[in-house]
PDB file of N, CA, C and O in Angstrom:
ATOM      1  N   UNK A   1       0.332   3.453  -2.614  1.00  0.00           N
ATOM      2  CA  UNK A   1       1.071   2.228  -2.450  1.00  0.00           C
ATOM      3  C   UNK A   1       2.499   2.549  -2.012  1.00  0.00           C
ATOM      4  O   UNK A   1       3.064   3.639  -2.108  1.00  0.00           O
ATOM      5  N   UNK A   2       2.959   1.461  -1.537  1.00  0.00           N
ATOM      6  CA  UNK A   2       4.264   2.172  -0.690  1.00  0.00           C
ATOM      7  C   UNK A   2       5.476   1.688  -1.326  1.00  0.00           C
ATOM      8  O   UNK A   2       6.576   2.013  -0.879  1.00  0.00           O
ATOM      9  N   UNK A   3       5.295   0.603  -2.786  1.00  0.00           N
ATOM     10  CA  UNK A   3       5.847   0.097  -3.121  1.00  0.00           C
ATOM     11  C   UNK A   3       5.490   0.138  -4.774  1.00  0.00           C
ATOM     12  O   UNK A   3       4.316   0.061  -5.138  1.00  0.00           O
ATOM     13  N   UNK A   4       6.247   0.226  -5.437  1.00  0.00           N
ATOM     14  CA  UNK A   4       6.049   0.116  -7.100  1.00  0.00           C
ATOM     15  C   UNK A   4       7.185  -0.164  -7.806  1.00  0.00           C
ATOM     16  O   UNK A   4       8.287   0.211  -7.407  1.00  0.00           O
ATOM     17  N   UNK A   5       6.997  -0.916  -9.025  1.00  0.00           N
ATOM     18  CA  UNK A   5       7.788  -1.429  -9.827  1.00  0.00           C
ATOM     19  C   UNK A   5       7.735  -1.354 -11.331  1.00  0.00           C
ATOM     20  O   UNK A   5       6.522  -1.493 -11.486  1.00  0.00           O
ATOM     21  N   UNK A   6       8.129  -1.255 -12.284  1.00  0.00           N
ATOM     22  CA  UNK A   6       8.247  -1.298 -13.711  1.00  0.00           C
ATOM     23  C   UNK A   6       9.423  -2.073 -13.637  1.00  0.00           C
ATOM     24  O   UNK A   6      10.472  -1.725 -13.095  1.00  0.00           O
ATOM     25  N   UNK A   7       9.107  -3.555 -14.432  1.00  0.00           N
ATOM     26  CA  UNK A   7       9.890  -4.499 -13.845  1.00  0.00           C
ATOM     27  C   UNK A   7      10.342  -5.128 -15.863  1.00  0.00           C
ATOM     28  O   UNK A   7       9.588  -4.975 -16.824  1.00  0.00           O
ATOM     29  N   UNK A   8      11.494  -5.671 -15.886  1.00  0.00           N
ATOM     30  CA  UNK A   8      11.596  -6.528 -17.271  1.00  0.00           C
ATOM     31  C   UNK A   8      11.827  -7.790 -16.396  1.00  0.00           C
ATOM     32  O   UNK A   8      12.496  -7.785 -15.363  1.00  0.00           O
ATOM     33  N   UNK A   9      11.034  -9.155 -17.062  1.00  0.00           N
ATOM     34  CA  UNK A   9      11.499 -10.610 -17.367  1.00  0.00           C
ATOM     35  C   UNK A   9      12.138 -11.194 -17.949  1.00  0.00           C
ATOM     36  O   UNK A   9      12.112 -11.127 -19.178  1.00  0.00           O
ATOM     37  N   UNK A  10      12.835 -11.871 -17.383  1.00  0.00           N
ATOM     38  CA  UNK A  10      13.302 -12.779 -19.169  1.00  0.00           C
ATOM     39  C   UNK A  10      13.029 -14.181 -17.833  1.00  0.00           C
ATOM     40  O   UNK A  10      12.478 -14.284 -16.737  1.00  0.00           O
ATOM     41  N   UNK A  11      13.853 -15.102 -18.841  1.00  0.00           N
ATOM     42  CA  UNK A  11      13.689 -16.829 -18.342  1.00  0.00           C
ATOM     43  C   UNK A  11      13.745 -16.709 -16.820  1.00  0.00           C
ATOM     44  O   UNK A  11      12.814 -16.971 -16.059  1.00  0.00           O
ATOM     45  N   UNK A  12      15.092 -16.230 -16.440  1.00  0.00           N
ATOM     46  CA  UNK A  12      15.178 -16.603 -14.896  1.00  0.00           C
ATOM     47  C   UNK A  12      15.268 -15.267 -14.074  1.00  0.00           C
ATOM     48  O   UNK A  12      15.169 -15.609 -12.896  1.00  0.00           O
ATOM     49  N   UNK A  13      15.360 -14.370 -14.124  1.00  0.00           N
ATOM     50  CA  UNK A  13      15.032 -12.843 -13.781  1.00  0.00           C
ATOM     51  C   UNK A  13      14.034 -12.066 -13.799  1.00  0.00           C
ATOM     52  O   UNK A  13      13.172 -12.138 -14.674  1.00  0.00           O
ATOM     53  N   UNK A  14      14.009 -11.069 -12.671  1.00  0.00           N
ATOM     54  CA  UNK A  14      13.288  -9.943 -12.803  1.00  0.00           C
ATOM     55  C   UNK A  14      13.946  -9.079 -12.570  1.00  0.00           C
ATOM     56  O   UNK A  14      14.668  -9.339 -11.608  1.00  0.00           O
ATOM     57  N   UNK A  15      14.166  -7.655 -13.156  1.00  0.00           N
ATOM     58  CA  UNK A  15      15.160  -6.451 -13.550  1.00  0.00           C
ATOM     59  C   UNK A  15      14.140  -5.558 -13.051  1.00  0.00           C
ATOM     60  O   UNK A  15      13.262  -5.320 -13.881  1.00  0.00           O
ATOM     61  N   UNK A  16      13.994  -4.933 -11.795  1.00  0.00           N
ATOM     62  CA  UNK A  16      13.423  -3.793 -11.602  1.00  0.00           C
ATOM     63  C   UNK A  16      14.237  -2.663 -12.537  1.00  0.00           C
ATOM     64  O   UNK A  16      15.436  -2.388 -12.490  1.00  0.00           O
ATOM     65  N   UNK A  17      13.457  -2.240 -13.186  1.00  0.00           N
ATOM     66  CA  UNK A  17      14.343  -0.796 -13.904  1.00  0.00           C
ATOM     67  C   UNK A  17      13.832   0.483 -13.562  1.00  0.00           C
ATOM     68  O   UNK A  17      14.130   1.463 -14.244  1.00  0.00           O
ATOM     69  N   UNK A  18      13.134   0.563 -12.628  1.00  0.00           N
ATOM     70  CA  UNK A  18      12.467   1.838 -11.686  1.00  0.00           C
ATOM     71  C   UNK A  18      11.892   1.021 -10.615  1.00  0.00           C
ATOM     72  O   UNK A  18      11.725  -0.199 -10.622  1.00  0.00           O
ATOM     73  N   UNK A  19      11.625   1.827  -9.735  1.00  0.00           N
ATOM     74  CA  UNK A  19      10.807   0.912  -8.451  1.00  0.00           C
ATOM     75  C   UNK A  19      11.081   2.450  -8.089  1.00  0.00           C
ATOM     76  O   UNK A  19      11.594   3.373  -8.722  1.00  0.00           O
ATOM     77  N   UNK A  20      10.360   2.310  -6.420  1.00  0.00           N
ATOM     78  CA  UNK A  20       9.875   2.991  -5.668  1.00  0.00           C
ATOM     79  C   UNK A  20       9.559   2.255  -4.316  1.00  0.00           C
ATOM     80  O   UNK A  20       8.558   1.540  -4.339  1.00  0.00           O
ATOM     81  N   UNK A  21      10.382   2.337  -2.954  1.00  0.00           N
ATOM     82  CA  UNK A  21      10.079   1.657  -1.499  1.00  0.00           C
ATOM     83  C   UNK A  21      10.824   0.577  -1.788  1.00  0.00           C
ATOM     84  O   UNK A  21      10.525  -0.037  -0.763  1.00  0.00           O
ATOM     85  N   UNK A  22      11.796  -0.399  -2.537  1.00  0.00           N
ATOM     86  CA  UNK A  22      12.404  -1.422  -2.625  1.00  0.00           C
ATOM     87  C   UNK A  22      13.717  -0.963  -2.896  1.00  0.00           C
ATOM     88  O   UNK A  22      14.006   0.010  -3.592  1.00  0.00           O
ATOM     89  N   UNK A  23      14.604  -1.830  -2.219  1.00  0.00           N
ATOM     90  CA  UNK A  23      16.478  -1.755  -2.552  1.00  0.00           C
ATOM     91  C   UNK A  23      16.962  -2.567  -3.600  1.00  0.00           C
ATOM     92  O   UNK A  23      18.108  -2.249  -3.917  1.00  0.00           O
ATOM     93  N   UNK A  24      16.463  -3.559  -4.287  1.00  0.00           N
ATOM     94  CA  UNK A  24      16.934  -4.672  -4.605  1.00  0.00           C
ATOM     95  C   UNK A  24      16.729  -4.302  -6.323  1.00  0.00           C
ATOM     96  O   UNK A  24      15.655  -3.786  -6.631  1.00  0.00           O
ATOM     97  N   UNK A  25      18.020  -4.633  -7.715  1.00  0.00           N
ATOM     98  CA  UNK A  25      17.823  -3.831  -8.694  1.00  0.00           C
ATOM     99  C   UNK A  25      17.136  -5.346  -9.400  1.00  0.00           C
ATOM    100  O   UNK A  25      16.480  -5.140 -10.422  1.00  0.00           O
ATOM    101  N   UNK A  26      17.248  -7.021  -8.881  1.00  0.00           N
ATOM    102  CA  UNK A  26      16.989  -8.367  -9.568  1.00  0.00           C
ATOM    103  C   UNK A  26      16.843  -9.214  -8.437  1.00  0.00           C
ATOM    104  O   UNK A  26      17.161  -9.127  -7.251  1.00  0.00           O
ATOM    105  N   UNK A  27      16.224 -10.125  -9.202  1.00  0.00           N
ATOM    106  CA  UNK A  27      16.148 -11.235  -8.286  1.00  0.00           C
ATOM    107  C   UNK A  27      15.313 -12.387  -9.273  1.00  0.00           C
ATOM    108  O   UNK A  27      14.593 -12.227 -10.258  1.00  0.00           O
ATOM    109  N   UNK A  28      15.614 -13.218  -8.772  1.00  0.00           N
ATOM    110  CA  UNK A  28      15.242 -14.773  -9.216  1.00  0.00           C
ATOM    111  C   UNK A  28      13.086 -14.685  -9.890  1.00  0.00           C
ATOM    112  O   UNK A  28      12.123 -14.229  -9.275  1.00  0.00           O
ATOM    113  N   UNK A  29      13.121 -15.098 -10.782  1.00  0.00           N
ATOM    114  CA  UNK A  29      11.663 -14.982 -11.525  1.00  0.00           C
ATOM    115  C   UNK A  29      11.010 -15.420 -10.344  1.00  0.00           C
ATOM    116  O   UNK A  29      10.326 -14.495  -9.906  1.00  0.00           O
ATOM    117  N   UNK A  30      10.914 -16.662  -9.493  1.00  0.00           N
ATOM    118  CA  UNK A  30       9.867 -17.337  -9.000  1.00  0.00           C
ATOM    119  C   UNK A  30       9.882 -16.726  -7.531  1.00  0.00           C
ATOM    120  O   UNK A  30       9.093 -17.141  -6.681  1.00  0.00           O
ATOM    121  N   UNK A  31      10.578 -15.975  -7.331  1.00  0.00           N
ATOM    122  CA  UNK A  31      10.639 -15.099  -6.167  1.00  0.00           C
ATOM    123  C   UNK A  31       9.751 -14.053  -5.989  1.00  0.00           C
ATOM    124  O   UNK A  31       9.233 -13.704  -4.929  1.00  0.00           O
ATOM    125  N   UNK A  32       9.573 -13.458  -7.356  1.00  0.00           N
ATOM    126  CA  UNK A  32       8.461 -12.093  -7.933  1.00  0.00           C
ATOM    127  C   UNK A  32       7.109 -12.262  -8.152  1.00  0.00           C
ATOM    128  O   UNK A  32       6.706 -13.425  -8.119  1.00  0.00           O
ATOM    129  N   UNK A  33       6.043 -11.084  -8.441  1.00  0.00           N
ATOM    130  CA  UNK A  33       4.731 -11.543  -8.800  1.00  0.00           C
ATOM    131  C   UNK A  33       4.614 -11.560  -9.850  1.00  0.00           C
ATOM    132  O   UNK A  33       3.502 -11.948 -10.208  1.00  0.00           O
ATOM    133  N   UNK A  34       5.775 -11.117 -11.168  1.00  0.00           N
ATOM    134  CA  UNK A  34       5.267 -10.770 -12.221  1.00  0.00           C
ATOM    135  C   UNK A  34       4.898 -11.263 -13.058  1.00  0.00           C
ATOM    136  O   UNK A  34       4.090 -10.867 -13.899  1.00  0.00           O
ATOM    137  N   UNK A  35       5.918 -13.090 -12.889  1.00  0.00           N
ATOM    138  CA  UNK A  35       5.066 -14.207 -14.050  1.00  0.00           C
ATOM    139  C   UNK A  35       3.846 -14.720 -13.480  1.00  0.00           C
ATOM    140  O   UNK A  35       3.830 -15.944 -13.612  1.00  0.00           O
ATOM    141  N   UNK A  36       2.878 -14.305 -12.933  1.00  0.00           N
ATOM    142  CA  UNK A  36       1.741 -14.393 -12.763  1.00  0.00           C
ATOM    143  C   UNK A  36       0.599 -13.518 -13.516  1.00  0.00           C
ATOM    144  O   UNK A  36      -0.508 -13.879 -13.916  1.00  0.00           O
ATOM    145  N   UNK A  37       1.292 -12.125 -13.584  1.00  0.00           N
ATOM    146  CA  UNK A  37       1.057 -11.176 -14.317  1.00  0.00           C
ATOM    147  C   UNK A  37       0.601 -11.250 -15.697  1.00  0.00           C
ATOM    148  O   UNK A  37      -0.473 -10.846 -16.145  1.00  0.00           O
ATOM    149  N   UNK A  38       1.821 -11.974 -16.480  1.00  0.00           N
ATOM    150  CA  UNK A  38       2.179 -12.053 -18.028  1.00  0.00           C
ATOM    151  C   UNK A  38       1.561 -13.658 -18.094  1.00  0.00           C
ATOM    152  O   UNK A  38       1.583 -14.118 -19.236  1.00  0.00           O
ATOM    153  N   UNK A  39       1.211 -14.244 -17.421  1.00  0.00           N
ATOM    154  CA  UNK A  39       1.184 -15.707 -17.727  1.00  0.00           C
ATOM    155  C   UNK A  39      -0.300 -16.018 -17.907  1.00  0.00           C
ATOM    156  O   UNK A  39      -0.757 -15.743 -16.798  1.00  0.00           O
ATOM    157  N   UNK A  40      -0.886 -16.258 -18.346  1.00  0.00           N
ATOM    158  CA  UNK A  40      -1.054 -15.903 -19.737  1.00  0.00           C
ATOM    159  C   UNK A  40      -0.676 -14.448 -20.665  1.00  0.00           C
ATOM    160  O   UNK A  40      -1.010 -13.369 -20.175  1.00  0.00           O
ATOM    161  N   UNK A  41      -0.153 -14.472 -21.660  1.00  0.00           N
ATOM    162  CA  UNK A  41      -0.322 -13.449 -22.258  1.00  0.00           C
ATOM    163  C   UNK A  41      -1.576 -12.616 -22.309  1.00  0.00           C
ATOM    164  O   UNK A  41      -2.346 -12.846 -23.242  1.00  0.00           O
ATOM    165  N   UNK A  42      -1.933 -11.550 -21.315  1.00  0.00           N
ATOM    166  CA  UNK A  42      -3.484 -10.836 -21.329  1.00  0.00           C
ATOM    167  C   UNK A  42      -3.156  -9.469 -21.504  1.00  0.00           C
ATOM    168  O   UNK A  42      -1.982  -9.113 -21.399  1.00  0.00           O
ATOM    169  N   UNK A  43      -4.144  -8.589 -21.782  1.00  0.00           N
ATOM    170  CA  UNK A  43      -3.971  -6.785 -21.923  1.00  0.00           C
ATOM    171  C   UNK A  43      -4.991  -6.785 -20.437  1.00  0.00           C
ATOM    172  O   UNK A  43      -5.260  -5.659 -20.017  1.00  0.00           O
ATOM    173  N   UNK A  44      -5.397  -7.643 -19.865  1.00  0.00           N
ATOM    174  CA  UNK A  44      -5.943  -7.852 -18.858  1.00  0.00           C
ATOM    175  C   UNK A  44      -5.319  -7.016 -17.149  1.00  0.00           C
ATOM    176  O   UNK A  44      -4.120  -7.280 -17.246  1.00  0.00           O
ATOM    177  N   UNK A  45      -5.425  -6.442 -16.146  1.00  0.00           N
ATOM    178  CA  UNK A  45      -4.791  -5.687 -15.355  1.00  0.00           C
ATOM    179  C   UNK A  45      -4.888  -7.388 -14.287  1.00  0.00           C
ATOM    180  O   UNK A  45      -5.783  -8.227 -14.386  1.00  0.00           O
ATOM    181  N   UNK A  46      -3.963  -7.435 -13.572  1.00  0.00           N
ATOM    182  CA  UNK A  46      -3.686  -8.879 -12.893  1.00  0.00           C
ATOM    183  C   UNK A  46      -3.897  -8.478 -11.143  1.00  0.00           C
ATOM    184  O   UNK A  46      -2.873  -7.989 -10.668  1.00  0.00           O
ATOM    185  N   UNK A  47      -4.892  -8.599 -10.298  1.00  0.00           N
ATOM    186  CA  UNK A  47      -4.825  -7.815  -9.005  1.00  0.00           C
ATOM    187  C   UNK A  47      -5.263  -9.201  -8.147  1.00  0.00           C
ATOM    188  O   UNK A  47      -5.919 -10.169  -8.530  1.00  0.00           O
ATOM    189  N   UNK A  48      -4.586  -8.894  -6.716  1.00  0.00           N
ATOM    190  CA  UNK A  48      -4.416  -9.635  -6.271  1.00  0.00           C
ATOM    191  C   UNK A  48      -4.841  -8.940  -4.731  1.00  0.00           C
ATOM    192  O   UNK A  48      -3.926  -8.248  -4.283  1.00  0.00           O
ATOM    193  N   UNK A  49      -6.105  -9.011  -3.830  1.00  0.00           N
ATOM    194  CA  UNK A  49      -6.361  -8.275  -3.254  1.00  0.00           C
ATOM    195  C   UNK A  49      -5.575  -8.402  -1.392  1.00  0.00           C
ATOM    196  O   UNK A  49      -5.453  -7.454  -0.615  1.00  0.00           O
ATOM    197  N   UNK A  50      -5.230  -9.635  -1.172  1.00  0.00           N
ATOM    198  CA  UNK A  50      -4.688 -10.073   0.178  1.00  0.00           C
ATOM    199  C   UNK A  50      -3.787 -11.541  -0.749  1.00  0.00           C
ATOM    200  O   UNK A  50      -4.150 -12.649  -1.146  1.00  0.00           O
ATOM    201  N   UNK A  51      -2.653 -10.861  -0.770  1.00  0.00           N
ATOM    202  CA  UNK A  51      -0.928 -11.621  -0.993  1.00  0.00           C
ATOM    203  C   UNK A  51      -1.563 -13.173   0.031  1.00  0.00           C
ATOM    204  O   UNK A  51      -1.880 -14.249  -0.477  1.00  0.00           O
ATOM    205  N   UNK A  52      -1.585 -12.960   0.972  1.00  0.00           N
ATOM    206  CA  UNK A  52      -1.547 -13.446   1.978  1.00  0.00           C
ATOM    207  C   UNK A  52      -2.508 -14.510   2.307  1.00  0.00           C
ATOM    208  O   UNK A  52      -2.338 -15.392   3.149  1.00  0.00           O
ATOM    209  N   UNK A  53      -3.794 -14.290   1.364  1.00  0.00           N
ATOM    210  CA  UNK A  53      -4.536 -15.477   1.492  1.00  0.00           C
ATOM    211  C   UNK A  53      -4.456 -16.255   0.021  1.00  0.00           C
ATOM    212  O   UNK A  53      -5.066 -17.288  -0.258  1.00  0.00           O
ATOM    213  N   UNK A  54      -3.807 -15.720  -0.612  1.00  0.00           N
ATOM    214  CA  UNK A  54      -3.838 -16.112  -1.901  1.00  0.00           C
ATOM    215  C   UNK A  54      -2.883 -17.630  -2.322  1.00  0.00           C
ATOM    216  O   UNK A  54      -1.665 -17.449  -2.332  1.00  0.00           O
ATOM    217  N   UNK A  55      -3.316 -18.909  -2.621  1.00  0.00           N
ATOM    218  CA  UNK A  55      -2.261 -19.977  -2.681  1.00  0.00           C
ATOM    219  C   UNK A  55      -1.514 -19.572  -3.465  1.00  0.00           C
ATOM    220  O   UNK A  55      -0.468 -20.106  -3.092  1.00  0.00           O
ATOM    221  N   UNK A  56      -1.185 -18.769  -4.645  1.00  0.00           N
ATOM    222  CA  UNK A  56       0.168 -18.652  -5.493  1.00  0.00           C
ATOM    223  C   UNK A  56       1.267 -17.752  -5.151  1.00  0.00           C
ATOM    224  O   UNK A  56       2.281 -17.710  -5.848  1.00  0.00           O
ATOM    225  N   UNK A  57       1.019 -16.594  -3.483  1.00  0.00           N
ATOM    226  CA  UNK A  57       1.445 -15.904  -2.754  1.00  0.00           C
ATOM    227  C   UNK A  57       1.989 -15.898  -1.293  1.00  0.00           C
ATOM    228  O   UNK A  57       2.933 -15.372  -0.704  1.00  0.00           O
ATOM    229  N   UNK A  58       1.133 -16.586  -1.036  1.00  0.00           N
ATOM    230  CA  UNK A  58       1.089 -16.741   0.683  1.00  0.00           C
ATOM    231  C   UNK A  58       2.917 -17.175   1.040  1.00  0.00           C
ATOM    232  O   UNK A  58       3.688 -16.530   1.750  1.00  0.00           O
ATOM    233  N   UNK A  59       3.126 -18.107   0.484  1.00  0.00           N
ATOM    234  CA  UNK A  59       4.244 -18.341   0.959  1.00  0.00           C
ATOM    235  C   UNK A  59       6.149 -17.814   0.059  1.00  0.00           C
ATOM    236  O   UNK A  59       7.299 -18.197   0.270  1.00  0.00           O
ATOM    237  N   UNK A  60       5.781 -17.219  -0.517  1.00  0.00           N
ATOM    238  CA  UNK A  60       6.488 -16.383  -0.808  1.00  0.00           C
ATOM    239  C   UNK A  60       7.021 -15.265   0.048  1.00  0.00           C
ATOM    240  O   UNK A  60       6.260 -14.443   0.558  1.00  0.00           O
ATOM    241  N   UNK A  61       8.617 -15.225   0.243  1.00  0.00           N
ATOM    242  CA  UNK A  61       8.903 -14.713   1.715  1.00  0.00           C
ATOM    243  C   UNK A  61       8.798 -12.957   1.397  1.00  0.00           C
ATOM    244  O   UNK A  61       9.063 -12.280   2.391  1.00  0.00           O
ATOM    245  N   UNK A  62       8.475 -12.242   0.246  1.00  0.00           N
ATOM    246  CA  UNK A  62       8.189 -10.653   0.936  1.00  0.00           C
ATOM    247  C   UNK A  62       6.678 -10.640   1.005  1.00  0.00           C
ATOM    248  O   UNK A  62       6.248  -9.487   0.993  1.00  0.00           O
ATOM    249  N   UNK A  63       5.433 -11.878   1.097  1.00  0.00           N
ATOM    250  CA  UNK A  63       4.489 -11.660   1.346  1.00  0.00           C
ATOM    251  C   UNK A  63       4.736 -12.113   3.374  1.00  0.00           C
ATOM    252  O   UNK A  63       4.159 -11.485   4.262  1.00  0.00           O
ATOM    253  N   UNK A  64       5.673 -13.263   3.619  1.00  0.00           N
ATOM    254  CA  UNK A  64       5.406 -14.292   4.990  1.00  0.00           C
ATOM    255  C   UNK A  64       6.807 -13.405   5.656  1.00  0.00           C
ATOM    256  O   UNK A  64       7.465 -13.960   6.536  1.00  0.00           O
ATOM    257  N   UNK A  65       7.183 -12.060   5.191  1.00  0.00           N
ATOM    258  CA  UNK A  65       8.341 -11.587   5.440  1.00  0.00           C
ATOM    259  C   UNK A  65       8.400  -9.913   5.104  1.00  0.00           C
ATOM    260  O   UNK A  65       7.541  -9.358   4.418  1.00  0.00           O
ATOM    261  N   UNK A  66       9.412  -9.302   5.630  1.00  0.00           N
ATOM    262  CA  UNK A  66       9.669  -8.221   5.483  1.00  0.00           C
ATOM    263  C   UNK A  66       9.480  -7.782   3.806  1.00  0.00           C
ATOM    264  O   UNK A  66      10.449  -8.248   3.206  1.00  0.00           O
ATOM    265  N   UNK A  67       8.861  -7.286   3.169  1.00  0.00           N
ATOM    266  CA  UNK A  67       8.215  -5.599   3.197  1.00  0.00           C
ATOM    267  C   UNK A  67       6.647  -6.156   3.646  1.00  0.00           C
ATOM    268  O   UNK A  67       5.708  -5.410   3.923  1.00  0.00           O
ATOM    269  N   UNK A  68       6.613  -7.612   3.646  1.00  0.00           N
ATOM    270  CA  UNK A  68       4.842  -8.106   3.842  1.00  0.00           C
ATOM    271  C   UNK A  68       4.335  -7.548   3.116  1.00  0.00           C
ATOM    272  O   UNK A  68       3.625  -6.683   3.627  1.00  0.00           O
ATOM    273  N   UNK A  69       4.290  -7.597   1.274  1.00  0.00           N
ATOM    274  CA  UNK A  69       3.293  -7.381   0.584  1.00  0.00           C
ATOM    275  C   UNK A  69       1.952  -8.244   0.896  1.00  0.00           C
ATOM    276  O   UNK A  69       1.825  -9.443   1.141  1.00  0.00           O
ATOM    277  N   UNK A  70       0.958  -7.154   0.795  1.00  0.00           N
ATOM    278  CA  UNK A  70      -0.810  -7.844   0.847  1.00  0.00           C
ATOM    279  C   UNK A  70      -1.065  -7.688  -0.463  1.00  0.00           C
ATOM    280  O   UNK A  70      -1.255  -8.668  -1.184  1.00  0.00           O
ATOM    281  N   UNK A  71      -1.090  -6.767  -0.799  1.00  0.00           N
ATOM    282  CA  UNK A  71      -1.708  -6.429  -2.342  1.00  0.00           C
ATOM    283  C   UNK A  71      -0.934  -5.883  -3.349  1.00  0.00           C
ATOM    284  O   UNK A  71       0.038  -5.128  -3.300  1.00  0.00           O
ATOM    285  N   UNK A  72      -1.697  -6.537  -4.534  1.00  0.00           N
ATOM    286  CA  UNK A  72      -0.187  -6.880  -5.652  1.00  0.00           C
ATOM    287  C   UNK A  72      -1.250  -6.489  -7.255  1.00  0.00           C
ATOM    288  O   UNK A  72      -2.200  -7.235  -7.494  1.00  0.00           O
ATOM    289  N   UNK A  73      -1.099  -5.907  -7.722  1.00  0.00           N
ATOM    290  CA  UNK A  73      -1.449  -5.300  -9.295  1.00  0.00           C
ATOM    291  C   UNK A  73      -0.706  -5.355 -10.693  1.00  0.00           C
ATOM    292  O   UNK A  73       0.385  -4.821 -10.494  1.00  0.00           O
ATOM    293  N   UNK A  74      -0.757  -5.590 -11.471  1.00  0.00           N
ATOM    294  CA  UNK A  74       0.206  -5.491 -12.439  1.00  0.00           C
ATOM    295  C   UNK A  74      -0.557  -5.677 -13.593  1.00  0.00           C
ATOM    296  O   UNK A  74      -1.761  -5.926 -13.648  1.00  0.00           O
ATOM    297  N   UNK A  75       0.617  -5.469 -14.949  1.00  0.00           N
ATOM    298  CA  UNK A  75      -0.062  -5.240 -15.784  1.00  0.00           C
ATOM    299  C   UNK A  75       0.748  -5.663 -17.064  1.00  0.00           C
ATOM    300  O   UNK A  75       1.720  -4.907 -17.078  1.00  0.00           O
ATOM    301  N   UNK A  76       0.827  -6.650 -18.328  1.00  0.00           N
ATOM    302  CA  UNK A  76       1.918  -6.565 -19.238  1.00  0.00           C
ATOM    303  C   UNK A  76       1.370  -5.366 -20.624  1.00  0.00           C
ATOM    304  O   UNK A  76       0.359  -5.012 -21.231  1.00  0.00           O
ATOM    305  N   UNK A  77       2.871  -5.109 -20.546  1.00  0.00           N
ATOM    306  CA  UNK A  77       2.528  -3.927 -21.834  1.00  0.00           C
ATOM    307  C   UNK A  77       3.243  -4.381 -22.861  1.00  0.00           C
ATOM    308  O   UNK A  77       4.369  -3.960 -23.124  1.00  0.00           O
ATOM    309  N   UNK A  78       2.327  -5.730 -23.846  1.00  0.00           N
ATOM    310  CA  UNK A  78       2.804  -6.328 -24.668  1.00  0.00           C
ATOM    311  C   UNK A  78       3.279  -5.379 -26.228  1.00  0.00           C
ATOM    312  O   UNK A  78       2.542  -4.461 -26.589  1.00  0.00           O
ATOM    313  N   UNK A  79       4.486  -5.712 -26.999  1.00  0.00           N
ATOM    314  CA  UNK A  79       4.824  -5.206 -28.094  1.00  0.00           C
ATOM    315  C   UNK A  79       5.068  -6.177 -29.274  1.00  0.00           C
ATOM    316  O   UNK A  79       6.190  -6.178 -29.781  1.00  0.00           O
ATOM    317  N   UNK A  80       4.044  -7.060 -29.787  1.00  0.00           N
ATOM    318  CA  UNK A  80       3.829  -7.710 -31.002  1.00  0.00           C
ATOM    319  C   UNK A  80       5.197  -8.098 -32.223  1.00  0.00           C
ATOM    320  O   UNK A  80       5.720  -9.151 -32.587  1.00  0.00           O
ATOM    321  N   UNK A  81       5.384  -6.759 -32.545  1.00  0.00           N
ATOM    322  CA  UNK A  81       6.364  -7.010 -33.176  1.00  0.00           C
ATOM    323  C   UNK A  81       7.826  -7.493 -33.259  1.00  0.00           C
ATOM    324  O   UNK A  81       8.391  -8.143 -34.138  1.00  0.00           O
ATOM    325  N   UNK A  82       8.321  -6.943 -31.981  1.00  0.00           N
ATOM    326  CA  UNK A  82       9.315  -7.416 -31.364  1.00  0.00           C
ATOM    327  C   UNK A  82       9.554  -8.440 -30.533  1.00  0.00           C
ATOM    328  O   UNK A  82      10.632  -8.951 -30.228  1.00  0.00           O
ATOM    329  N   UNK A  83       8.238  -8.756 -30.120  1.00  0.00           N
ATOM    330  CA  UNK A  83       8.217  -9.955 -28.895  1.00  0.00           C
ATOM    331  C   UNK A  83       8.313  -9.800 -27.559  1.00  0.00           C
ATOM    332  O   UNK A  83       8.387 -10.827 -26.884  1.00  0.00           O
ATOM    333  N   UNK A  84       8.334  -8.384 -26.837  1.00  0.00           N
ATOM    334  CA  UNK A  84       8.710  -8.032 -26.026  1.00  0.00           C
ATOM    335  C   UNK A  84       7.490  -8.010 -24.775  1.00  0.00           C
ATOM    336  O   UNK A  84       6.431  -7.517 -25.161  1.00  0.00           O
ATOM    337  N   UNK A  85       7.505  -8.368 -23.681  1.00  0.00           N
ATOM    338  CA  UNK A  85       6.500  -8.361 -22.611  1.00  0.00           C
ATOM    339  C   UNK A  85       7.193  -7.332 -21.438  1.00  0.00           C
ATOM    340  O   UNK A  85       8.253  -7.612 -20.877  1.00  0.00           O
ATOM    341  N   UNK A  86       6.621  -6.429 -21.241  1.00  0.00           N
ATOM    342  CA  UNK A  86       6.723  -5.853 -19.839  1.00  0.00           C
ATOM    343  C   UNK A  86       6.107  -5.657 -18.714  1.00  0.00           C
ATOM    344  O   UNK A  86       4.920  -5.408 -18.926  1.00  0.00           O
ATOM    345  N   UNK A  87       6.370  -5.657 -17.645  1.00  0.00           N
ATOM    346  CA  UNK A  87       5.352  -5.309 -16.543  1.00  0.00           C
ATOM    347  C   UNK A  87       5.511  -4.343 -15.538  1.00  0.00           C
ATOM    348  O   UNK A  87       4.618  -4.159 -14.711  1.00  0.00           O
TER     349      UNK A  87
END
């Protein structure tokens, strides 16, 4: 993949805190794939095989735009006690 992320959420953010092929360290939640990811709360892996035909993707501009993500994976690595969701 030419692109990877280990990303934190909160309400209105996404905090890349490692990546790999991307410049950008945040950006706006509804801009990202990741509350799709976590939404429902699942231990479930979230894959998404063509960005591009997908209605909750397609028009989202790094799928209809420069890096043109197609395919999108993720995963939350929930922590119970604390409350904490990652992806």
């Amino acid at each position: 993949m030419p692109y990877a992320t280990l990303t934190f959420v909160d309400v209105d953010q996404v905090h890349f805190k490692s990546k790999v092929g991307l410049d950008f360290t945040s950006m706006h939640r509804n801009d990202w794939f990741d509350a799709h990811a976590i939404m429902p709360e699942t231990s479930e892996v979230f894959v998404v095989a063509d960005c591009y035909l997908d209605r909750r993707f397609k028009d989202k501009k790094f799928v209809k735009s420069a890096p043109n993500i197609r395919f999108c994976a993720g995963a939350a690595v929930i922590i119970d006690e604390v409350g904490i969701v990652l992806c």
